[in-house]
C-alpha positions as CSV (number, residue, x, y, z in Angstrom):
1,X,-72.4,-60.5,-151.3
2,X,-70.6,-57.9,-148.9
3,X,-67.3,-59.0,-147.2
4,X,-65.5,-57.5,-144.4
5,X,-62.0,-58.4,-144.5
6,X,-59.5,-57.6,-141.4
7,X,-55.6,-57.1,-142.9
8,X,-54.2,-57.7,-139.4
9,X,-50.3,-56.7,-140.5
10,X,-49.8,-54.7,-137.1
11,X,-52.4,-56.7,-135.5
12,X,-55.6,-56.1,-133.6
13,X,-57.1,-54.9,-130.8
14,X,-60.6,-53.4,-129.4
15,X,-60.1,-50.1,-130.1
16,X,-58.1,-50.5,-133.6
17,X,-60.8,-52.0,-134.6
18,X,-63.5,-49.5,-133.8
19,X,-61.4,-46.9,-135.4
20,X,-61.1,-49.1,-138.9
21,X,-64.8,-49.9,-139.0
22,X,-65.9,-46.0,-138.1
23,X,-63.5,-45.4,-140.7
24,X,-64.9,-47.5,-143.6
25,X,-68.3,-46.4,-142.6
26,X,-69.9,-47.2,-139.8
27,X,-71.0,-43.2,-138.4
28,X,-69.6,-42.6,-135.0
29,X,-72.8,-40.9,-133.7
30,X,-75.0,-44.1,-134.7
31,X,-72.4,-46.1,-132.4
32,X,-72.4,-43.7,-129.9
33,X,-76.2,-43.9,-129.7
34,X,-75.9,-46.9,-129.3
35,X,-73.4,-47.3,-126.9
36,X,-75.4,-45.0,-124.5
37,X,-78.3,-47.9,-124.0
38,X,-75.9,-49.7,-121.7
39,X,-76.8,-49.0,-118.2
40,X,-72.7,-47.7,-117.6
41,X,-73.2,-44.9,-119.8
42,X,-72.6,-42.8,-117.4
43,X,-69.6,-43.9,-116.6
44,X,-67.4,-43.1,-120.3
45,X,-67.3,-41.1,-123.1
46,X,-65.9,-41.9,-126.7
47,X,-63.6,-39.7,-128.3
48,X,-63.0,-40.2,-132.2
49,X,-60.7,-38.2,-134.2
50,X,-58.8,-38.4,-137.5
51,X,-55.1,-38.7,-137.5
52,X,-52.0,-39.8,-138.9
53,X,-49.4,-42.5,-138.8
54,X,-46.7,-42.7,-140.6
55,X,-48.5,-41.1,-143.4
56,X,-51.6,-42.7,-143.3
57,X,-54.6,-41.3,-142.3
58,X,-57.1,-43.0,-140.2
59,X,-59.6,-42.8,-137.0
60,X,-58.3,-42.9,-133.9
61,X,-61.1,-43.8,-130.5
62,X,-60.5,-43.2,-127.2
63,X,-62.6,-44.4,-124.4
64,X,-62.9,-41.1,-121.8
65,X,-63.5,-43.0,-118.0
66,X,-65.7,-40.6,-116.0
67,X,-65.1,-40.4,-112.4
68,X,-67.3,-39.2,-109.7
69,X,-64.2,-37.3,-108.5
70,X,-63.3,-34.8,-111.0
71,X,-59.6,-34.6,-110.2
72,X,-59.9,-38.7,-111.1
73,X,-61.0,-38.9,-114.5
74,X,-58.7,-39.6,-117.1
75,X,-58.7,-40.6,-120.2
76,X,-57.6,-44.5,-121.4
77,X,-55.7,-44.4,-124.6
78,X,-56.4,-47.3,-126.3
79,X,-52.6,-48.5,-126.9
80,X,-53.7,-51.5,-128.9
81,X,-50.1,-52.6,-129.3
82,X,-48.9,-53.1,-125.6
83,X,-49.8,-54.3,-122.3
84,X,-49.9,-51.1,-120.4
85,X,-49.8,-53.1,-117.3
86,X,-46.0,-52.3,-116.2
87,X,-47.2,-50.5,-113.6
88,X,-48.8,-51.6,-110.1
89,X,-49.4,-48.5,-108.0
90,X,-50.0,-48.0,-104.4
91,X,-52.3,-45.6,-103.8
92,X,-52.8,-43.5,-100.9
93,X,-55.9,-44.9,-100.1
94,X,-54.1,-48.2,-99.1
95,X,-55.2,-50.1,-102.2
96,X,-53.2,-51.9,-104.9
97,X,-54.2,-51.3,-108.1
98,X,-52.6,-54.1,-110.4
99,X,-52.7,-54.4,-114.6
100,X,-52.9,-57.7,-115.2
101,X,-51.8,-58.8,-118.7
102,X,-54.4,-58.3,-121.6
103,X,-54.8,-54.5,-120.5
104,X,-55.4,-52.2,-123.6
105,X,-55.8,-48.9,-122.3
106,X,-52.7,-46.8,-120.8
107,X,-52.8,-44.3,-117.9
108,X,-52.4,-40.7,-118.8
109,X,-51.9,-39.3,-115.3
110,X,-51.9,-41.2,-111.5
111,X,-54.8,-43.1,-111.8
112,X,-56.7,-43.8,-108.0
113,X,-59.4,-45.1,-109.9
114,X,-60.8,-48.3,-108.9
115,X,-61.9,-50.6,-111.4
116,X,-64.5,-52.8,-110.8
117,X,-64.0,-56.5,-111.6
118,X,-66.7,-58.0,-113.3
119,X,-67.8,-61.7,-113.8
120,X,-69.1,-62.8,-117.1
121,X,-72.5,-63.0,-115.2
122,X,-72.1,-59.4,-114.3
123,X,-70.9,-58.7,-118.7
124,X,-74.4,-60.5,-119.6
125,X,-76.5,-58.3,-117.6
126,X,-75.4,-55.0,-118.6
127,X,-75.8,-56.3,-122.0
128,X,-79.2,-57.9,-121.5
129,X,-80.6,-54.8,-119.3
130,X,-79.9,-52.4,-122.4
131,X,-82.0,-52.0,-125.3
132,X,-79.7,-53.5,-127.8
133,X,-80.9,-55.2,-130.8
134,X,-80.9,-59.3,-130.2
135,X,-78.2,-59.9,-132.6
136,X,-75.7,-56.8,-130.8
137,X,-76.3,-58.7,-127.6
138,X,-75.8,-62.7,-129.2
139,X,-72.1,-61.5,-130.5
140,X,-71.6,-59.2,-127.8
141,X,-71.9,-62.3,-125.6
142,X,-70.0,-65.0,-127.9
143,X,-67.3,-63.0,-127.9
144,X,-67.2,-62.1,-124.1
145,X,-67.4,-66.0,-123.2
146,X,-64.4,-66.5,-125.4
147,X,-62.2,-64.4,-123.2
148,X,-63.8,-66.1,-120.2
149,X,-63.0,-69.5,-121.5
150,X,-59.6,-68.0,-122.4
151,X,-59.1,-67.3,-119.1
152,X,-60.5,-69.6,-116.9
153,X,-58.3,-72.1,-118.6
154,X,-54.9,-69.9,-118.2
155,X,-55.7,-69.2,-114.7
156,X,-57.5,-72.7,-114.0
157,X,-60.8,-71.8,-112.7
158,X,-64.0,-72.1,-113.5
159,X,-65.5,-70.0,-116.4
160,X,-68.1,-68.7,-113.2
161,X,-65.0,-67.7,-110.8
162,X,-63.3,-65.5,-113.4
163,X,-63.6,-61.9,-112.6
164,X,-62.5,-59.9,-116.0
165,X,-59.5,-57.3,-114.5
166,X,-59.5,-55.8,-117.7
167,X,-62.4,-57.0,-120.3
168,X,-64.1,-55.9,-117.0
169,X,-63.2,-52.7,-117.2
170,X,-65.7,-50.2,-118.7
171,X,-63.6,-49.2,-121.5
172,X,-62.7,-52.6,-122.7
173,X,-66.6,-53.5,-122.1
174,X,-66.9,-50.7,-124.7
175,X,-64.8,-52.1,-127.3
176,X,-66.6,-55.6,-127.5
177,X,-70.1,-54.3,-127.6
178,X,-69.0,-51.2,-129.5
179,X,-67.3,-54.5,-132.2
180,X,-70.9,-55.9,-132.6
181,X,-73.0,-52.6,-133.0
182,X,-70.2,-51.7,-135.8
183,X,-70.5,-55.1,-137.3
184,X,-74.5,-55.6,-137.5
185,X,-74.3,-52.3,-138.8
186,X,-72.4,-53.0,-141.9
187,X,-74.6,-56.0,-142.7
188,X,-71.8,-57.7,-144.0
189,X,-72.5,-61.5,-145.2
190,X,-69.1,-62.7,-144.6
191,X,-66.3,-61.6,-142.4
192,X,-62.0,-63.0,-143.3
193,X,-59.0,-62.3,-141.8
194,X,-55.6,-61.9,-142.9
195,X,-52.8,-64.0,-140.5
196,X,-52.4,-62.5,-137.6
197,X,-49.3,-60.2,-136.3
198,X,-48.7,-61.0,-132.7
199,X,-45.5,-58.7,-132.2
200,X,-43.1,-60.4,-129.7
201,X,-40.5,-59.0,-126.8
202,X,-41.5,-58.6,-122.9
203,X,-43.7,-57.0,-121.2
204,X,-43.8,-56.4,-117.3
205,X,-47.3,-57.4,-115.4
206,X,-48.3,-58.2,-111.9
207,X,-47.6,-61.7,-111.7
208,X,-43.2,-60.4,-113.5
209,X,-42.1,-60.6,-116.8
210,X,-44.2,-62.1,-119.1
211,X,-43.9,-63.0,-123.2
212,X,-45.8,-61.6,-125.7
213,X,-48.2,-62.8,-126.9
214,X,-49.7,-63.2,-123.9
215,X,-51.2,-66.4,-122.6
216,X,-54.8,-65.3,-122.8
217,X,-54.2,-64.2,-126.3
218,X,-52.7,-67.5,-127.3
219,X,-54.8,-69.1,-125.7
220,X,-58.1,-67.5,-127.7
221,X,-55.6,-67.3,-131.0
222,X,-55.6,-71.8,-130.9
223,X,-56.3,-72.8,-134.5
224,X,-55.5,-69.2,-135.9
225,X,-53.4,-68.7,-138.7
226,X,-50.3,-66.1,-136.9
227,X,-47.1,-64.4,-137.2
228,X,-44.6,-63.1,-134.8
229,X,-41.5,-60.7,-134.3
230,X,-42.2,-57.9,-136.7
231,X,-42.0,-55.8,-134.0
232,X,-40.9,-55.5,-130.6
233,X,-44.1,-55.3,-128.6
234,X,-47.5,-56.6,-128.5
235,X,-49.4,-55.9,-131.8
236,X,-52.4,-57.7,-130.8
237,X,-54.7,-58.2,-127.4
238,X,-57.3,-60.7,-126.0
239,X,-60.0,-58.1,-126.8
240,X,-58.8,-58.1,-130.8
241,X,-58.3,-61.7,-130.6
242,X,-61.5,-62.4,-129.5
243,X,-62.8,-60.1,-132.2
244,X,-61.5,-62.2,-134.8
245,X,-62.2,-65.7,-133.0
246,X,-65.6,-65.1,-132.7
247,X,-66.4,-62.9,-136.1
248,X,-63.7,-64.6,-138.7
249,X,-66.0,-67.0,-140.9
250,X,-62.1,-67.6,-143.1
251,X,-58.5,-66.7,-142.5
252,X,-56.6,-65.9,-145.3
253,X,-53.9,-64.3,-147.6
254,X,-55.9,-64.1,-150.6
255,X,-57.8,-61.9,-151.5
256,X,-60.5,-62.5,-154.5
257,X,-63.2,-59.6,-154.2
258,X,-63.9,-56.4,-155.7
259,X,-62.8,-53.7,-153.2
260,X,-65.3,-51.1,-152.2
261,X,-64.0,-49.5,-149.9
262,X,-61.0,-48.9,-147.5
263,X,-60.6,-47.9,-143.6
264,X,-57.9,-47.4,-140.6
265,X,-57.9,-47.7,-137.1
266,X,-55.1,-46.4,-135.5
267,X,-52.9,-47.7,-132.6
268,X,-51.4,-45.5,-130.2
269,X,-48.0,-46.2,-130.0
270,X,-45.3,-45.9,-132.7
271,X,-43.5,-49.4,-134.4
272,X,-40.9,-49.8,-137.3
273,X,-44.3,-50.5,-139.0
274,X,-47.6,-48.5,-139.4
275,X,-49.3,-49.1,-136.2
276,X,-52.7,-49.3,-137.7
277,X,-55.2,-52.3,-138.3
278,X,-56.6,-51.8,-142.1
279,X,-60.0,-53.2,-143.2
280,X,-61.6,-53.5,-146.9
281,X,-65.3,-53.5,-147.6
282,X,-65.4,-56.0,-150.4
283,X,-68.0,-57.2,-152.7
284,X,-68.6,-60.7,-155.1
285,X,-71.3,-61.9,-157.2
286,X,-74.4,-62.6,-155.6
287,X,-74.1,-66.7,-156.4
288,X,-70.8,-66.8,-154.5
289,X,-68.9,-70.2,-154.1
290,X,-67.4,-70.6,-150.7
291,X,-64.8,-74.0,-150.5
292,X,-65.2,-75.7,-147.4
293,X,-64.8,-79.0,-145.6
294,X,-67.0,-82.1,-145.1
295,X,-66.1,-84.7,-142.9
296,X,-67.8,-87.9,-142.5
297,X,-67.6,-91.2,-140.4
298,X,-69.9,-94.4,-139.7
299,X,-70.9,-95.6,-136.9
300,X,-72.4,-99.2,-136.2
301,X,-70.8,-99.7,-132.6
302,X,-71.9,-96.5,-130.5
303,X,-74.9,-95.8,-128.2
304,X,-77.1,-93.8,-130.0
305,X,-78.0,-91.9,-126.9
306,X,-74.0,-90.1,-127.1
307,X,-75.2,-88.5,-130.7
308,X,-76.5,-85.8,-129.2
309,X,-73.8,-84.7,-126.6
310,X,-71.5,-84.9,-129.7
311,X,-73.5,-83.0,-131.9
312,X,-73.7,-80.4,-129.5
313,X,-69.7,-80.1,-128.6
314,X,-69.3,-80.3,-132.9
315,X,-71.1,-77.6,-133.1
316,X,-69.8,-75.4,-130.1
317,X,-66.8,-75.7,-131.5
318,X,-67.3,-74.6,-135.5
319,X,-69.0,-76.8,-137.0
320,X,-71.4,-75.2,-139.4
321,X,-73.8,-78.4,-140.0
322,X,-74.0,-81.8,-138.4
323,X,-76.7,-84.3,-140.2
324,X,-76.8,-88.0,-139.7
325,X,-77.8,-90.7,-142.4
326,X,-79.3,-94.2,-142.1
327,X,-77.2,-96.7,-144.2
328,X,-76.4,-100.4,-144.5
329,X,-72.6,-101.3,-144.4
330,X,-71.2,-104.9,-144.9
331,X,-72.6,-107.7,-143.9
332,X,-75.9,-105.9,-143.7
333,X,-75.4,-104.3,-140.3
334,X,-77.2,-101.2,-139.9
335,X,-75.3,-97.9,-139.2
336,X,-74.8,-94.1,-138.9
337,X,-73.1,-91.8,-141.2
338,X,-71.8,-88.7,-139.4
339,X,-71.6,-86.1,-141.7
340,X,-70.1,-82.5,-140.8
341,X,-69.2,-79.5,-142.4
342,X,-67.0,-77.2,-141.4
343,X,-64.3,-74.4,-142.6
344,X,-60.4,-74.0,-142.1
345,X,-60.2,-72.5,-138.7
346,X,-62.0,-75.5,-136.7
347,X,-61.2,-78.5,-138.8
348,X,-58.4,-79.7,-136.5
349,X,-60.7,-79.1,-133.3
350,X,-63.4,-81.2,-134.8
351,X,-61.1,-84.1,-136.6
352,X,-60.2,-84.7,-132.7
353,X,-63.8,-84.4,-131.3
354,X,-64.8,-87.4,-134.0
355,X,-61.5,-89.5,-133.1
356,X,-61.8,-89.4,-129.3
357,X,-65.0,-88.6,-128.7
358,X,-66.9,-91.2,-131.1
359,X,-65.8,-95.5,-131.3
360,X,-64.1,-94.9,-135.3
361,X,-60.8,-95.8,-135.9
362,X,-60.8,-92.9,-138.5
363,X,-62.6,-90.4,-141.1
364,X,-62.6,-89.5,-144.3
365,X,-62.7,-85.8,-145.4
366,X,-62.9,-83.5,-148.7
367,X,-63.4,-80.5,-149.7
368,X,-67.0,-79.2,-151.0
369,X,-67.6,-76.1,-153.5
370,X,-70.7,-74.5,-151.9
371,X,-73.0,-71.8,-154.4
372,X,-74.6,-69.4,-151.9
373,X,-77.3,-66.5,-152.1
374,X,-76.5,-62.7,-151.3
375,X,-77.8,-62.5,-147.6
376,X,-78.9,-59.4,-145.8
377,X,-80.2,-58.9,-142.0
378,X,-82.3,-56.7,-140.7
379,X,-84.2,-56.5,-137.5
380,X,-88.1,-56.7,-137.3
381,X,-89.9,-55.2,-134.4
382,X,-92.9,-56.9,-133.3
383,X,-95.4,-56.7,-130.6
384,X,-94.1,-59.6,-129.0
385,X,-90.4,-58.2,-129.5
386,X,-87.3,-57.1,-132.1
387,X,-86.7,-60.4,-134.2
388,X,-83.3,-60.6,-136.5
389,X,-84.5,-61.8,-140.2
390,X,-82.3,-62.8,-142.5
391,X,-82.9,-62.3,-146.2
392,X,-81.5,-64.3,-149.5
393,X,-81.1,-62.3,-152.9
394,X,-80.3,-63.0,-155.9
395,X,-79.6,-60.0,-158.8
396,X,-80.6,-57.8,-156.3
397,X,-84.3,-59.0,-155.6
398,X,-85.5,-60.5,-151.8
399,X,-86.6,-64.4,-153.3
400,X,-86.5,-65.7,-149.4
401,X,-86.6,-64.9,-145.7
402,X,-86.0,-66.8,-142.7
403,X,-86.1,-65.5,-139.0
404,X,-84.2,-66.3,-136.3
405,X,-85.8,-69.3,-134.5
406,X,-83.7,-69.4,-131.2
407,X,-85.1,-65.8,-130.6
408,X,-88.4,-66.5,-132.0
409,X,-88.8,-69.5,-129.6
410,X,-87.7,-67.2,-126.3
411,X,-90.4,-64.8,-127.3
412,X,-93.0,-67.5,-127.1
413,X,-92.2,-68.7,-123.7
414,X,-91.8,-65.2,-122.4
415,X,-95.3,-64.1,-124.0
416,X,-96.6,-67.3,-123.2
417,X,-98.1,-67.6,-126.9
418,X,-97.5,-70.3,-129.4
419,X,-94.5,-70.0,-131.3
420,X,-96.4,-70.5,-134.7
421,X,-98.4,-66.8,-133.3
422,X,-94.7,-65.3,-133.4
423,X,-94.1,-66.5,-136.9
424,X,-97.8,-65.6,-138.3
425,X,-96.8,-62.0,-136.8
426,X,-93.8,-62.1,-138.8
427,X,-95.4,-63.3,-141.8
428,X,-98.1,-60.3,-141.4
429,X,-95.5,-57.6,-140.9
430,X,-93.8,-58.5,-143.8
């Protein structure tokens, strides 16, 4: 089994992050390929070079915003570490052009170049008008509606009336979709997280002085494993948070792998600290045992009709399975046992959904030792479309395959075919 584990000591942010996985081996020109599918092409370039900090070397990305007016484009430096957002400018052509809190990227010269504000709407069809692979455009969206719901909720609208200032902006719409072209690249099976540096101090936005971290960061961060006040600035941003709320299958301190290889994504500015977010390409034996949680509770008292609305928020918020059981409990009443499993980082959110959302009193949990199968993905193309397959091995050898039914079942209906003449394809093709 292949792990991908982040070691967040200086924190996170979009373009750290690209620089750390071009650096353990994802090959910039692949993810620049890539990257040019999106219909805004056009309108960036991306800049990679190697560098140092504080005697470590690593890769350094820029995002290079082109302008239609030559004498406007400028380069955002990706300054992971601080809400470049202490400026509001008024420009000469009578427009206000405010950082809001959450922005990554720092202006090199006097910017008078408008960015447009995009909707999450807007974010899912540049993603779904590109020729992407279906599993680029599932995380590229998961982790785009976690900084919607981040936001709605700090600014208390609706997830449909936020307008992205800043993961709106091309360059940060780069660094998300640029995350999950690096990640299905490295075909990693599992994906932990050290705890989290958050810096602390000021910073200076729009709306005044705000704390670091800031509220959409915290906000996305709920559950997460953190520190604070290494340094004296913001280490980590909604675009790496989002990263890690949406990728992280674990958080921890520990780690218990074989290290393959190292890489470094460097930050702009310069802490006490290396500003640099490291990540290690690990490896275990194929029959890996993964400890998790399973949560149960019975039910003799509740409308059977409410099991699926609670299945469906269990699972929107981490569960990893949800399976009921029929069974007799005392006096011979007939009854429901809930079972659900799910890992460290949304135990608490789920203990809450079963106790509010369900008519127990209580629940019992424990923790289960789960033996796994190496997994690989790949991506099958197909006459009827590209179809994500996932793989088990064991020593080395392809014993089982499975494809992805959500996308198998959206081919059907769009090719009008019977979803069993999706899989037979499948089947033929491999």
């Amino acid at each position: 089994m292949k792990i991908l584990y982040y070691d967040c000591f200086a924190g996170i942010s979009g373009d750290m992050n690209l620089g750390a996985l071009i650096d353990l081996g994802v090959n910039k020109d692949y993810l620049i390929e890539e990257l040019n599918k999106l219909t805004i092409s056009q309108e960036f370039k991306i800049k990679v070079e190697t560098k140092h900090k504080m005697g470590i070397t690593g890769t350094k990305v820029d995002v290079i915003l082109e302008d239609s007016n030559p004498a406007h484009e400028h380069i955002h430096n990706h300054n992971s570490n601080e809400h470049m957002n202490k400026h509001i400018q008024d420009h000469e052509h009578g427009h206000v052009h405010g950082h809001r809190y959450g922005q990554e990227h720092e202006h090199t010269d006097t910017d008078t170049h408008n960015h447009e504000h995009r909707n999450l709407n807007n974010i899912y069809k540049i993603i779904d008008d590109s020729d992407l692979n279906e599993n680029v455009k599932k995380l590229s969206k998961d982790m785009f509606l976690v900084v919607a719901k981040a936001e709605a909720k700090v600014h208390g609208k609706s997830i449909e009336e936020v307008h992205f200032h800043e993961v709106g902006a091309v360059d940060s719409i780069v660094d998300i979709i640029g995350a999950a072209i690096c990640i299905d690249n490295l075909k990693v099976d599992r994906i932990m997280s050290s705890t989290v540096e958050l810096g602390g101090g000021f910073v200076r936005c729009a709306h005044g002085i705000i704390p670091v971290p800031a509220p959409a960061t915290t906000e996305i961060l709920t559950q997460i494993p953190i520190h604070m006040g290494k340094v004296n600035s913001e280490t980590t941003t909604p675009t790496g948070a989002a990263i890690l709320k949406t990728m992280v299958n674990e958080f921890t301190d520990k780690i218990d792998f074989k290290i393959i290889k190292t890489g470094y994504g460097l930050g702009t500015k310069d802490f006490e600290i290396p500003n640099v977010l490291r990540t290690f390409l690990g490896e275990v034996d194929d029959k890996v045992k993964d400890v998790q949680t399973m949560l149960e509770i019975n039910i003799d008292d509740m409308n059977s009709e409410l099991f699926g609305y609670i299945e469906d928020k269990l699972f929107e918020n981490g569960a990893l399975d949800v399976y009921k059981t029929p069974i007799i409990m005392k006096k011979g009443r007939p009854a429901i046992q809930l079972s659900i499993l799910a890992d460290s980082t949304s135990l608490h959110k789920i203990e809450n959904i079963l106790l509010v959302e369900t008519t127990t009193l209580g629940l019992r949990k424990y923790t289960v030792e789960k033996v796994m199968l190496d997994r690989e993905f790949i991506t099958l193309s197909t006459k009827f479309g590209d179809i994500p397959i996932k793989k088990g091995l064991l020593d080395g050898k392809v014993i089982k395959m499975k494809p992805e039914y959500e996308v198998c079942k959206r081919l059907a209906k769009e090719n009008r075919v019977p979803i069993r003449t999706i899989y037979d394809e499948i089947y033929r093709l491999t």
